[in-house]
Structures are given as C-alpha cells and as structure tokens.
C-alpha positions as semicolon CSV with decimal commas, in nm:
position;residue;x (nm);y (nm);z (nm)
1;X;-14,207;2,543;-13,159
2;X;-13,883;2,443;-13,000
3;X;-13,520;2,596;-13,118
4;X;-13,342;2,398;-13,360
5;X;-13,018;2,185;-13,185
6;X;-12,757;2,507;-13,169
7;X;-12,455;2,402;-13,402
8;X;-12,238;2,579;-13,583
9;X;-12,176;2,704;-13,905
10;X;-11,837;2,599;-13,946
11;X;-11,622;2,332;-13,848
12;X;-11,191;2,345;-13,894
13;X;-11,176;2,032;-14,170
14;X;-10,907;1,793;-14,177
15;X;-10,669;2,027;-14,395
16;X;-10,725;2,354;-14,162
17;X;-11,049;2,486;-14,431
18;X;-11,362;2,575;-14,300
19;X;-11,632;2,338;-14,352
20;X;-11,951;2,376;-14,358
21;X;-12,303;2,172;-14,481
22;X;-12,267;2,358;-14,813
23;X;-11,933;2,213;-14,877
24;X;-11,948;1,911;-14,703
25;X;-11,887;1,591;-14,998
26;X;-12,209;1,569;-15,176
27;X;-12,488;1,325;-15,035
28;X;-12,465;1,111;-15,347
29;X;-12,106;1,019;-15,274
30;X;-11,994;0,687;-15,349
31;X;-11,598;0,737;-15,402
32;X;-11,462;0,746;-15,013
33;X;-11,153;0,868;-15,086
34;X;-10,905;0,984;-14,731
35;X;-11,020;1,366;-14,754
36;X;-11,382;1,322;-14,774
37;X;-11,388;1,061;-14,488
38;X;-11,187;1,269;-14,309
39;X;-11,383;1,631;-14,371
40;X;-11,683;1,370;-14,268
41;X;-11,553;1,280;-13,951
42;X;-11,425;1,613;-13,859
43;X;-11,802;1,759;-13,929
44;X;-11,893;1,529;-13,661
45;X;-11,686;1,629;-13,434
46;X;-11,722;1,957;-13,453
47;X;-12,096;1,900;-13,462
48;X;-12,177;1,993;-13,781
49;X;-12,362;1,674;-13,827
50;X;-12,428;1,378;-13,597
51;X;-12,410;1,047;-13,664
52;X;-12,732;0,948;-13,729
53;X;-12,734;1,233;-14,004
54;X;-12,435;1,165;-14,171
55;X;-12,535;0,770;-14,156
56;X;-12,835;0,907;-14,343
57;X;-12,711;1,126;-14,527
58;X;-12,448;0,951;-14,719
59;X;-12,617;0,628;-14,626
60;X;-12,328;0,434;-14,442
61;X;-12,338;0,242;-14,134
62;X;-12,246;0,335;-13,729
63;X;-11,997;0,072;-13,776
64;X;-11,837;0,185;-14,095
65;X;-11,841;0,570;-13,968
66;X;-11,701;0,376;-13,650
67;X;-11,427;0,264;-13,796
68;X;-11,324;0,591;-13,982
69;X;-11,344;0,785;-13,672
70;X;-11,089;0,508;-13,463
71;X;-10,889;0,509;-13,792
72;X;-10,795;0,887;-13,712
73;X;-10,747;0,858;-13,407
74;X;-10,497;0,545;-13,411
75;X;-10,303;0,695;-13,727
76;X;-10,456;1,040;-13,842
77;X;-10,541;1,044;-14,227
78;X;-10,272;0,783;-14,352
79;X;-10,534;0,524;-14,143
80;X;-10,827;0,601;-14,371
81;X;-10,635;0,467;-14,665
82;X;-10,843;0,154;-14,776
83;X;-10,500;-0,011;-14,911
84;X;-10,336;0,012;-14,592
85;X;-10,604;-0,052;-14,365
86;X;-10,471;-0,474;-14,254
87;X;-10,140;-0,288;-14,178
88;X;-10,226;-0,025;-13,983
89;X;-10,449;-0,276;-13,790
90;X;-10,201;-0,454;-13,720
91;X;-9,928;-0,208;-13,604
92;X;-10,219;-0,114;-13,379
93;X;-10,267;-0,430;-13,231
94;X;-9,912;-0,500;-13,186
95;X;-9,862;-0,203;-13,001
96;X;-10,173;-0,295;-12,729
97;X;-9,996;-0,605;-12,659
98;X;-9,683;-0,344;-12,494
C-alpha cells in the first residue's frame, strides 16, 4: 500500500490562524461569505486540500474556485466581496491596458 500524498496539518489562514481540515468551513456550506472563501483558498495553497477536493468537497466549480483564487491575488480579501466584484474587475482591467 502506497503512502498517503504528504501534506500538512496546518496551513497560516487568511487572518494569520492555523487552519486545518477540522476547522476548515463545513462541507455543507452554502453562505460564501469573504473569510470562508478566503480560509478555502489559502488551504489550497498551502496544500491542505487540492482542487479537485475542495471542488468536491463543497461542491463548486474549477472556474468558480478560479475566480476566488485570481480575486486574491488582484485585490486580497476586499476582491472576494460579491458586491464589489464588477468594480474590482474593472479597476483590474483598466490597469492592464497601462
């Protein structure tokens, strides 16, 4: 029997706590709110989870998990805000044309 993929058992969340699977936001999650997709993202990046596990975990999309992770890293947590999503994207875009 092969070793499970080494990962660790921690991750540094978006606010500076430890995350971990435990205390990850629950796989029934329907409420998105900014802190969630962001401890979500940062579990992925720290390789808590991969994609295809948090996709089926909290069944969302590659594109919508996509599009949380770009959202950070255009404008850090203010960019997951739902309500301010068409500005952001378009203080993004108008700074690519510069």
């Amino acid at each position: 029997m092969t070793p499970d993929i080494c990962r660790p058992v921690h991750v540094v969340g978006p606010l500076g706590e430890a995350l971990t699977l435990d205390t990850l936001p629950p796989p029934a999650t329907r409420r998105w709110v900014v802190r969630r997709k962001a401890e979500v993202v940062a579990a992925i990046t720290g390789g808590l989870l991969t994609m295809q596990e948090a996709c089926e975990r909290y069944a969302l999309t590659l594109e919508e998990l996509g599009s949380w992770q770009r959202a950070i890293e255009r404008s850090g947590l203010p960019g997951l805000r739902v309500t301010r999503l068409q500005s952001y994207r378009e203080l993004y875009e108008r700074r690519q044309q510069y």
